[in-house]
C-alpha positions in Angstrom: 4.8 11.6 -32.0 8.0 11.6 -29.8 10.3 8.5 -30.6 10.8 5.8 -27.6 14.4 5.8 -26.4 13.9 2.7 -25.6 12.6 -0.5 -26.3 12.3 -4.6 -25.1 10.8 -7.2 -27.0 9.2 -9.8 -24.7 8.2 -13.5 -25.9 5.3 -14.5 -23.2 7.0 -17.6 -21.1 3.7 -18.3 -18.8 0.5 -16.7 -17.7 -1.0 -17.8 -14.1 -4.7 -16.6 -13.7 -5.0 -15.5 -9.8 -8.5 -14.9 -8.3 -10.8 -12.1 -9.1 -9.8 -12.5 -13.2 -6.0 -11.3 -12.0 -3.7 -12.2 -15.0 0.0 -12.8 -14.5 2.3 -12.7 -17.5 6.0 -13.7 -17.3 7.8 -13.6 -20.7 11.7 -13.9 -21.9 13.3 -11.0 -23.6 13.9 -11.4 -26.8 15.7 -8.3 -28.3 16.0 -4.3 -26.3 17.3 -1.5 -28.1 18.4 1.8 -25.8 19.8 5.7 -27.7 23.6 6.0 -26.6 23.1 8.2 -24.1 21.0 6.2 -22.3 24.3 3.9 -21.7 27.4 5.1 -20.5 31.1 4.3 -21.7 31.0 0.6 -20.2 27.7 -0.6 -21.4 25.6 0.1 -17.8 22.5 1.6 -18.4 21.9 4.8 -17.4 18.5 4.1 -15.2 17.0 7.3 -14.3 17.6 8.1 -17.9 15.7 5.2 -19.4 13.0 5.1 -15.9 10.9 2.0 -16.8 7.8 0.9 -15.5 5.7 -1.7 -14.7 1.8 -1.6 -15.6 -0.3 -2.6 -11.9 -3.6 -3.2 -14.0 -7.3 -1.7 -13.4 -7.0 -3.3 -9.7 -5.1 -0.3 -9.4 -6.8 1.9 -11.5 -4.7 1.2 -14.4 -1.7 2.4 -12.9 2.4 2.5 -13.1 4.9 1.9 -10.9 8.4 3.4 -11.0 10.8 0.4 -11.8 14.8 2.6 -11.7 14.5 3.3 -8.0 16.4 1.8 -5.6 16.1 0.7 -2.3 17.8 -1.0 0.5 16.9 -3.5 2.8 18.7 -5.5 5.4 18.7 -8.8 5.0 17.3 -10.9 7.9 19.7 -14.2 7.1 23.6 -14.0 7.1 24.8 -17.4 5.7 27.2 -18.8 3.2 24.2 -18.8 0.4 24.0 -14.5 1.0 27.5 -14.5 1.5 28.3 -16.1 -2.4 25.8 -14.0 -3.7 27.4 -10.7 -2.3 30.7 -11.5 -3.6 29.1 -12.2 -7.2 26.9 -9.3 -6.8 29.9 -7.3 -6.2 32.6 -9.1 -9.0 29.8 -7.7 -11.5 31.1 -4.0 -10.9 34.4 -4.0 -9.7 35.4 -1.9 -12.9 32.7 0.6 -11.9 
């Protein structure tokens, strides 16, 4: 069996039962473990190296869904709330 490079340890938080038996499960994580080379010199994680997922369910006949690619969008609102966030968003990699 090949070993996981990775790994996250989720505590369930809340479940919300939708219609049709659909089963939502939000947890907090509680510990994640990554091999080295998964994370570069800084500590960011090397995504398309690590390439989670997410599980869709049997709706979807039981499949996964890429969770490392990106995608832009523009954003249809322009105020002062979008405007903090940017700058946040931006302070968090300005060593990058």
């Amino acid at each position: 069996m090949e070993e996981c490079p990775r790994h996250f340890e989720c505590k369930v938080g809340w479940t919300k039962e939708w219609s049709a038996g659909r089963l939502m499960v939000c947890g907090k994580l509680v510990a994640a473990s990554v091999n080295a080379d998964c994370v570069d010199a800084k500590g960011y994680v090397h995504w398309d190296r690590i390439k989670p997922a997410h599980y869709c369910g049997a709706p979807y006949q039981n499949a996964f869904v890429a969770a490392y690619e990106a995608m832009s969008v523009d954003t249809p609102y322009n105020g002062p709330e979008r405007d903090a966030f940017e700058a946040h968003r931006l302070s968090m990699f300005e060593d990058i």
